[in-house]
N, C-alpha and C positions, 0 to 999 in steps of 0.2 A: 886862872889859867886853864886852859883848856888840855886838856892828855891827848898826845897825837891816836891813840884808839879813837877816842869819844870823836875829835876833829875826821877819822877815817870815816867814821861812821855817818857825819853830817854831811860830808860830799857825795857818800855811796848814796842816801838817801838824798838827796838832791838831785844827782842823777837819773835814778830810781823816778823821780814823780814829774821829771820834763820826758823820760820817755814815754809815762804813759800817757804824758799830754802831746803827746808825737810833735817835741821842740827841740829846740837845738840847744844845747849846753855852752857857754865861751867862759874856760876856768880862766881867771887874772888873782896872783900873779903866777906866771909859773918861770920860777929865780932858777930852778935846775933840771939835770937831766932825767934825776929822779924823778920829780916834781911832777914832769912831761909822760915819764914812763908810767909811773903811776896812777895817774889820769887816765892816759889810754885803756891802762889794761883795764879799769872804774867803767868806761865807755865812755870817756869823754873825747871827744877828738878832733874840739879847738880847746885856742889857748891863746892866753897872749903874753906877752912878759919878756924881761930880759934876757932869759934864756933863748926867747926867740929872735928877738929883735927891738936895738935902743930902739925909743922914739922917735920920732921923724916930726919933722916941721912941716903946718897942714898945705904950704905951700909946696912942699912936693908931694904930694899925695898923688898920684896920676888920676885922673878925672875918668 
């Protein structure tokens, strides 16, 4: 099992080395508002997940 520190540590450092590759970050899943907040404040600032939004069927997807 992973300790939410050590887990803290592995996103900040994953953020950490797409910025220096000047990339964009997309955390999944993010289940809460926390989840969302915590990211942000990381520098992450996509995201996809149920907190954002169920899934969609690819037939409405707008083109």
């Amino acid at each position: 099992m992973v300790r939410p520190r050590k887990r803290y540590l592995n996103f900040e450092n994953m953020i950490g080395l797409a910025k220096t590759m000047n990339r964009k970050v997309v955390a999944e899943p993010v289940e809460t508002e926390a989840h969302g907040t915590t990211l942000i404040k990381m520098g992450c600032h996509l995201g996809q997940g149920y907190f954002i939004a169920n899934p969609i069927e690819h037939q409405r997807i707008p083109e």
